[in-house]
N, C-alpha and C positions, 0 to 999 in steps of 0.2 A: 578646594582643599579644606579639611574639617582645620577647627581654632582648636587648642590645646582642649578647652572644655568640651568640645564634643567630642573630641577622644577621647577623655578621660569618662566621661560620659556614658559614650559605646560601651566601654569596659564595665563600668556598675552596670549597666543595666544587663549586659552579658551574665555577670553573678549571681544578679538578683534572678534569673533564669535559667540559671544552670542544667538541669535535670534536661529542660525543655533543650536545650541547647544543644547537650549532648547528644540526645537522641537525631535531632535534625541535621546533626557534623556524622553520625554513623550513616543517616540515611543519603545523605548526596554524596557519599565515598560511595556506598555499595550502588545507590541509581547508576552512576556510570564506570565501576570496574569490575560489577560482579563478573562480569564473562572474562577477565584477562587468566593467561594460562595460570598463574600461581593461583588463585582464587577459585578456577571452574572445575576442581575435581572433590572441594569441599561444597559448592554449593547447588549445581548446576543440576540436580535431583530435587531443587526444592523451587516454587512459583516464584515470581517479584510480586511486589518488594520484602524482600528479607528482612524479619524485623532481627532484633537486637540479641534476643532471646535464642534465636536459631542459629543467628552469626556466630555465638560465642559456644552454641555447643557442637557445630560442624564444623568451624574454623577452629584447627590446632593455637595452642600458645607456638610461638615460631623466633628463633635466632637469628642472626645474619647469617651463620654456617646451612640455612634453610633458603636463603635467596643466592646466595655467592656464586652458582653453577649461571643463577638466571641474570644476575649481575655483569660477570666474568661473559657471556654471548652478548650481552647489551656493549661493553667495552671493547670487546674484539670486533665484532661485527658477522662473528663465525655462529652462526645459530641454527640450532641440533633440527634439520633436515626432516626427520621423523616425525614432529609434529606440525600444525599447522600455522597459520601466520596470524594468530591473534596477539594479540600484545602482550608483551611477559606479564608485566609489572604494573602496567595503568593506561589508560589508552590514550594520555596526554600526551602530547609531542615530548620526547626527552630534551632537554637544554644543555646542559652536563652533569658532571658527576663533583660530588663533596667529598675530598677527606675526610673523614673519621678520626678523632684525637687517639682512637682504641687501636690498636693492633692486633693479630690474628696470634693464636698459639704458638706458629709455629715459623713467623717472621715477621721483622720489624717493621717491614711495610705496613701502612696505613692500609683501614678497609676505606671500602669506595662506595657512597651513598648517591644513590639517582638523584637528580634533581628535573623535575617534570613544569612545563610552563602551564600551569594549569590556574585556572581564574579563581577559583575557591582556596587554590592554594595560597598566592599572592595575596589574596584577602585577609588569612587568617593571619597570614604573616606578620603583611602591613600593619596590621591594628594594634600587634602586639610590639611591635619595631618603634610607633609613631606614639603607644603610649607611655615605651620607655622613656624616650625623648622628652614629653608632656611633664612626665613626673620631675624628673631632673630639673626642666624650666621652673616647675613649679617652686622646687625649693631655692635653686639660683637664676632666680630673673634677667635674661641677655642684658647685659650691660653695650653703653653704645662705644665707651673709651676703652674698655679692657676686652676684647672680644675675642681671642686668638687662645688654641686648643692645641696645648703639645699632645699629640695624640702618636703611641708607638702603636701603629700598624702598617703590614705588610702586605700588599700585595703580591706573594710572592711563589713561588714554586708552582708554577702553572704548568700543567703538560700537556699536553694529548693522546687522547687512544688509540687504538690502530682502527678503530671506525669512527675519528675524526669531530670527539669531541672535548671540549674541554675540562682537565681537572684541575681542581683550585679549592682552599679553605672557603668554607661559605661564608666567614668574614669578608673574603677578598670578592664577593662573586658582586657586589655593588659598585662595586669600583671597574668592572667592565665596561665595553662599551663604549659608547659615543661621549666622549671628552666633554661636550656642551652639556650633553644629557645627564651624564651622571657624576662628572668632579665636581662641577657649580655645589653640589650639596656639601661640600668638602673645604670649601672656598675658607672657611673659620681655622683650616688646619693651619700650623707654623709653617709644617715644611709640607715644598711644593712637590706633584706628579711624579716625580724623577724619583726623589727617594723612596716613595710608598712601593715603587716600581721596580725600587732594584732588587737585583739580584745577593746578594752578598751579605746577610743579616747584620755582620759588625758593621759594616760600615755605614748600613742605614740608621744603626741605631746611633752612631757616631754624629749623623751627618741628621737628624732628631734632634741630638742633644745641642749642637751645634744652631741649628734652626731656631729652636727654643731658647736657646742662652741668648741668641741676636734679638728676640724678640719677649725679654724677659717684664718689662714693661706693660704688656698688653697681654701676658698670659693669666685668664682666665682657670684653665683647670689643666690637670695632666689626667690621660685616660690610656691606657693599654687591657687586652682584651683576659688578662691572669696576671694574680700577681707574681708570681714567676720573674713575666717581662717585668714588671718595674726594680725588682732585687738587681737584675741583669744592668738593667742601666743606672741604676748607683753604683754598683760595683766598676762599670763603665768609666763613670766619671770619677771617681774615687783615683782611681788607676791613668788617668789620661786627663785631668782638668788643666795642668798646664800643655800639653799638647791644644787642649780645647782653645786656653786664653793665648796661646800662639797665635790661634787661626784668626780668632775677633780681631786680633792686634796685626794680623797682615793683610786679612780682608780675605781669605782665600783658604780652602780646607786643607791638610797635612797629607804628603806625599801617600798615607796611605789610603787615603782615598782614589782607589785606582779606576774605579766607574765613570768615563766621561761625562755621561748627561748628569748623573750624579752633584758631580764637582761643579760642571756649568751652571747647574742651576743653585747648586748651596750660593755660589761667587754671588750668583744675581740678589739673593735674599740676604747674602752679607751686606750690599749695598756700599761694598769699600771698608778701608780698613778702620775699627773700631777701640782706639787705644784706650779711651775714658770708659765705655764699657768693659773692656779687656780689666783695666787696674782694678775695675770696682769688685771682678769675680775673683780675682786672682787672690784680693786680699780677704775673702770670704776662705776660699778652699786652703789656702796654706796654712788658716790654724789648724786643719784637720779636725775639725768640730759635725762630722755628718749629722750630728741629731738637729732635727730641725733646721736641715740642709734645705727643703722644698720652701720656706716663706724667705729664707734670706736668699736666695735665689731669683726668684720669683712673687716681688714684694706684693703684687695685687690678686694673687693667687687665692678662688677660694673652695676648691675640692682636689681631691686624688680618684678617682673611679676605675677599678678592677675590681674583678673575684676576686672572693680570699674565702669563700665557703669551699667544702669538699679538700681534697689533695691541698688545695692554695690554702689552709689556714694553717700552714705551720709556717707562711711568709708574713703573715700579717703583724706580728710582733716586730717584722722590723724594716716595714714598711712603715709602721705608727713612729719607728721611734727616725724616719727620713723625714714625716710628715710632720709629727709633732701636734700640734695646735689644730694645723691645715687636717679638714674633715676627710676621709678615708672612708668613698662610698661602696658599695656593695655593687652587685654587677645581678642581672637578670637569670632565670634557668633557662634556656637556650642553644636544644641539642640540635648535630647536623642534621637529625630525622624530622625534626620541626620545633615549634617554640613550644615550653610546656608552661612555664607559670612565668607571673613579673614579680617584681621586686616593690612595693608599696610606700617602705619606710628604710632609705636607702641609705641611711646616717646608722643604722645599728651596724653593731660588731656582728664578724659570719656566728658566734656562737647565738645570736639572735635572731641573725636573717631569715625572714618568713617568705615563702614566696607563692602567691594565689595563683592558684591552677585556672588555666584561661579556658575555659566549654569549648570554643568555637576552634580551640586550635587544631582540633585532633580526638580522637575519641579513647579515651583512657577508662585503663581496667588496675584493681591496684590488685597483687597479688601478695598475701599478709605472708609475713617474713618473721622468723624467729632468729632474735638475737644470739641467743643463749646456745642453740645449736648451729645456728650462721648457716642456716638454710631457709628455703620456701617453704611453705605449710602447705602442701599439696597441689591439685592444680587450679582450685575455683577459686574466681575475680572475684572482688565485690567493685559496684561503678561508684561516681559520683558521691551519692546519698547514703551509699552503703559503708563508708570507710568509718572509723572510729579513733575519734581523739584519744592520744596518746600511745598507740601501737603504729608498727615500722610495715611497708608495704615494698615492696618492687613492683616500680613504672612498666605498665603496659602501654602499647599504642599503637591506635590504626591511623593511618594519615594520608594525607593526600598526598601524597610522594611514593606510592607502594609496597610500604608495609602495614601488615596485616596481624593483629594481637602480637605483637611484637617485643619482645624484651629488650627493653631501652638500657638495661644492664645497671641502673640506679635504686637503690634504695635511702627511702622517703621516711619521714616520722609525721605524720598527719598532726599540728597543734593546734587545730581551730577551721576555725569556716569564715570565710569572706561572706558576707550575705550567703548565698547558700555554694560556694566553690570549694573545698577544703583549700586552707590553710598547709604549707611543708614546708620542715626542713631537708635539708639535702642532707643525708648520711655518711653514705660512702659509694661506692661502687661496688656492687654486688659479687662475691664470690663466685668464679666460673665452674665449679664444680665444689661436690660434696669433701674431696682430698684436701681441698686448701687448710690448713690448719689456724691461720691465722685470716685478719681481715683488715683492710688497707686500717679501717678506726683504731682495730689493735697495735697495729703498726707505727701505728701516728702519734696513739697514747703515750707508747714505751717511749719514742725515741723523744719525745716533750717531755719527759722524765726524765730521760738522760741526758738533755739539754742542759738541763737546771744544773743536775750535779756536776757535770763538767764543766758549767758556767762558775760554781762555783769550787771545787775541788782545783782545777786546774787552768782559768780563765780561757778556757778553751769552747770553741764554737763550733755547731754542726754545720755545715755548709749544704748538704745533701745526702739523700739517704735512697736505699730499697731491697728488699727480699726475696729471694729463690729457695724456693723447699723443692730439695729433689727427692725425689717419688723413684725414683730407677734403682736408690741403693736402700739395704736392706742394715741397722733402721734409716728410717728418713730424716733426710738430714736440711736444715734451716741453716741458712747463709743471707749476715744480713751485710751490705757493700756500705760503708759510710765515707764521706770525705768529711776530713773536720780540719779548721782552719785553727793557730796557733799553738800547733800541739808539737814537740821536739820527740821525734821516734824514740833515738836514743836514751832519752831519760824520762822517760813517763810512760814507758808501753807497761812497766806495771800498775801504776796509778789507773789507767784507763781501764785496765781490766777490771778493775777494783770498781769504779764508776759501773763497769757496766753487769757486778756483780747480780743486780735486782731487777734487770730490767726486761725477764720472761716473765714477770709478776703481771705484766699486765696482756700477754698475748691471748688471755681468756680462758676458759675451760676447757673446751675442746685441748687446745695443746697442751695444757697439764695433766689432764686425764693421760693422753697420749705417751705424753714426758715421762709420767711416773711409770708407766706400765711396761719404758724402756723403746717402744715404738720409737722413738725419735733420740737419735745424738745426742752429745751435747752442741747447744747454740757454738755457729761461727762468727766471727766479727771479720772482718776481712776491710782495711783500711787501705784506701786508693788512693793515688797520686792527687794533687791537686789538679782541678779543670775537668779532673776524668767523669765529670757530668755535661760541664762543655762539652767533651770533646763528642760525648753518646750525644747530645742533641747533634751534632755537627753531624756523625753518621746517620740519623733519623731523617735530618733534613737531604742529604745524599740520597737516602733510599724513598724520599716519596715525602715524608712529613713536612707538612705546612709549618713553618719557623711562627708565624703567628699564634697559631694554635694548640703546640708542642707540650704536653704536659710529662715531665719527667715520672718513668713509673715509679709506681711503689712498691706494685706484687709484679715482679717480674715471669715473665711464662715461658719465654722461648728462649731456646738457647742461643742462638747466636748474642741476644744481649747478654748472656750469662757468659758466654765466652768471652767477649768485651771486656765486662767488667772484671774481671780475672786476672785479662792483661793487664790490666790498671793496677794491680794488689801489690800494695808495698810489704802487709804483712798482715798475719791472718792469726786473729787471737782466740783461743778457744777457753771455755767459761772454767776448764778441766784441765788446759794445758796450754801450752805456748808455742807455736809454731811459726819459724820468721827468720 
């Protein structure tokens, strides 16, 4: 096993190699899948080895709406007769398949990403997995007295296909397996197998929070996989900490812990009842003081680790203000299609986070992206060498997993070069079509503008938020769903409107162009029950979605969540009139 240095190691020298790299991660993908069926009607007209130059002008750019037929016969097991038995998608043995954080246009199910046992794949992986880890050691050195990691993850919503393989978040896909083999590495976690395993999101996080307060002494760092989850379990505790200081004080979890192994095992890590711990939290959370809740909690505590770049940085304001003092690290870019860049200097804020694009992971094409129109600029890549600081790209990728020029559906701002890697920020998530009028950034701007003013006009708080432009009525009409926390319907529904007087100012050109010319209604505001974003993860996680990896949308696409969200409407304010 390599020592943190020669991981971190591997990596520079990876950088300082890049071009070379590249080219050598395109050529041992195409040495052994140029003939699989998706790949052999672009290629199969030309000699080996394919260089690089040919791949990308007879291999289409390609979506997941471009594998989903060859996906959807790998899952069933039911595959289309007519052609012959070469391998769809890679000739690696398949293992299972990954959730996708994305969903399809047209239902809330999750899409479903191969996952192939392939040795070059595992490679690139590991090195990018094992340097994340290096990094982290590097800035906080294992301690031998404070060692133990509240860490909220799930291992959870596993299914099977009807040909008999496994699906699961590719967070959870380590945690399978042989208990000796693969928990040992987990042995640092608070809470034991049982909770990672259950089923029932609240309760795991309940029976987390629970783990961790028993073990608040030796907590080392809290880590959850977005910052999303860490809002979710403040909010948790805020709401249930004397239920919490119940449990310490009986030695045993709250009736609603209805999961046996669950419960059995919290009791074991309770280790009996805990009254001296119990008084000491009890008398932290009844001042009702959350700022700076994570060090009075957890006095030897010395990081927080999630995302808060991309969707997650409108958490990060208050998650700083849980943390306080306690550092609030940055989290890697690590899509289910494969790992694309690491995290270097894990202490900056997401508005800083750089992340170096790894050679060896996959072979990337950037394709230059206009802000201003919130579209692609045609269809030619430039690779590696070719990209240029300070202008915006969309992630291509070919990988060892079976995609092939592949739109990762992310857009990037290149600000630099690692030795020769470029340098990125994470954007947003790319616009699926030329219709959308706004873009999740625009989206994100307004409503951080409209934060403020309602923070201050009416000490009122956004709790969550997201938008539907329907395209079907004529003009098109923007609906944007918000739940906001301390706000009285009754006596403030016109104040709110007034708040939310300015806040198309920021949805960009395109929609004001559109605006003015009448194209488009007037904006809807449509105010939902409280929890009515609980309750959509709650349905997500029913219909398929990994609760670990659940990112609430922004730019909503399919109806059924639109119809959701609907049900939820307490009342729908229009910038023009009042309806309610």
């Amino acid at each position: 096993m390599m020592t943190d240095e020669e991981i971190l190691k591997k990596l520079e020298d990876s950088t300082k190699n890049a071009a070379r790299n590249q080219l050598e991660t395109l050529q041992s993908i195409l040495e052994r899948q140029t003939g699989v069926r998706y790949l052999r009607p672009y290629l199969s007209a030309y000699s080996k080895p394919v260089d690089a130059a040919t791949y990308k002008r007879a291999v289409p750019l390609s979506c997941y709406d471009d594998y989903a037929d060859l996906i959807n016969q790998l899952a069933s097991g039911h595959f289309d007769h007519d052609q012959d038995d070469q391998p769809l998608l890679s000739v690696d043995p398949l293992a299972c398949f990954f959730y996708s954080s994305g969903t399809s246009s047209s239902s809330m199910k999750p899409k479903l990403i191969p996952y192939y046992d392939s040795a070059l794949s595992k490679a690139a992986s590991q090195i990018a997995h094992q340097g994340s880890g290096a990094i982290l050691r590097r800035l906080f050195p294992p301690k031998h007295d404070v060692n133990k990691i509240l860490c909220f993850i799930y291992a959870d919503n596993i299914t099977t296909t009807k040909s008999g393989f496994k699906v699961m978040a590719a967070s959870a896909f380590p945690l399978q397996g042989s208990r000796n083999k693969n928990w040992s590495q987990l042995s640092r976690f608070s809470s034991p197998r049982e909770v990672i395993i259950g089923s029932n999101m609240q309760q795991q996080i309940y029976c987390h929070l629970l783990c961790g307060l028993r073990n608040s002494e030796i907590i080392d760092g809290i880590i959850t996989p977005y910052g999303i989850g860490l809002i979710r379990v403040f909010s948790l505790l805020e709401s249930n900490w004397e239920k919490l200081c119940d449990d310490l004080e009986n030695g045993y979890p709250c009736l609603d812990v209805t999961e046996v192994a669950m419960r059995d095992s919290v009791i074991e890590v309770l280790g009996g009842p805990q009254p001296d711990l119990s008084k000491r939290i009890r008398s932290i959370c009844r001042e009702s003081d959350w700022g700076g809740i994570v060090s009075k909690l957890w006095p030897n505590i010395r990081y927080v680790k999630c995302i808060t770049t991309g969707s997650m940085n409108q958490y990060y304001s208050k998650i700083k203000y849980y943390a306080r003092e306690v550092p609030v690290l940055g989290g890697d870019y690590f899509a289910s299609e494969c790992c694309v860049g690491i995290n270097l200097d894990l202490a900056q804020p997401p508005e800083k986070t750089r992340f170096v694009m790894l050679p060896t992971a996959a072979y990337f094409e950037f394709l230059p992206f206009d802000m201003e129109r919130s579209e692609v600029v045609g269809e030619e890549t430039v690779d590696f060498s070719g990209v240029e600081i300070g202008k915006m790209y969309e992630v291509i990728v070919t990988t060892y997993r079976g995609f092939y020029r592949y739109r990762l559906g992310d857009i990037v701002k290149v600000v630099g070069f690692y030795n020769y890697s470029p340098q990125v920020e994470f954007v947003m998530r790319a616009p699926k079509s030329s219709f959308e009028m706004i873009t999740e950034r625009n989206l994100m701007s307004a409503m951080e503008s409209l934060q403020m003013v309602l923070r201050n006009v009416m000490a009122a708080e956004i709790v969550e938020f997201a938008s539907f432009m329907n395209l079907d009525v004529s003009p098109k009409k923007l609906m944007l769903f918000v739940e906001v926390r301390g706000m009285e319907l009754q006596d403030s529904v016109a104040d709110f409107r007034r708040c939310c007087s300015s806040l198309e100012d920021a949805f960009g050109s395109i929609y004001k162009v559109q605006k003015d010319r009448g194209e488009i209604s007037p904006l809807l505001i449509s105010i939902v029950k409280p929890g009515s974003f609980d309750r959509l993860l709650q349905v997500a996680i029913e219909t398929g979605a990994p609760a670990s990896q659940y990112k609430p949308p922004k730019i909503i696409r399919n109806h059924e969540t639109v119809a959701f969200m609907e049900g939820c409407s307490l009342l729908t304010v229009s910038l023009d009139s009042l309806d309610g």
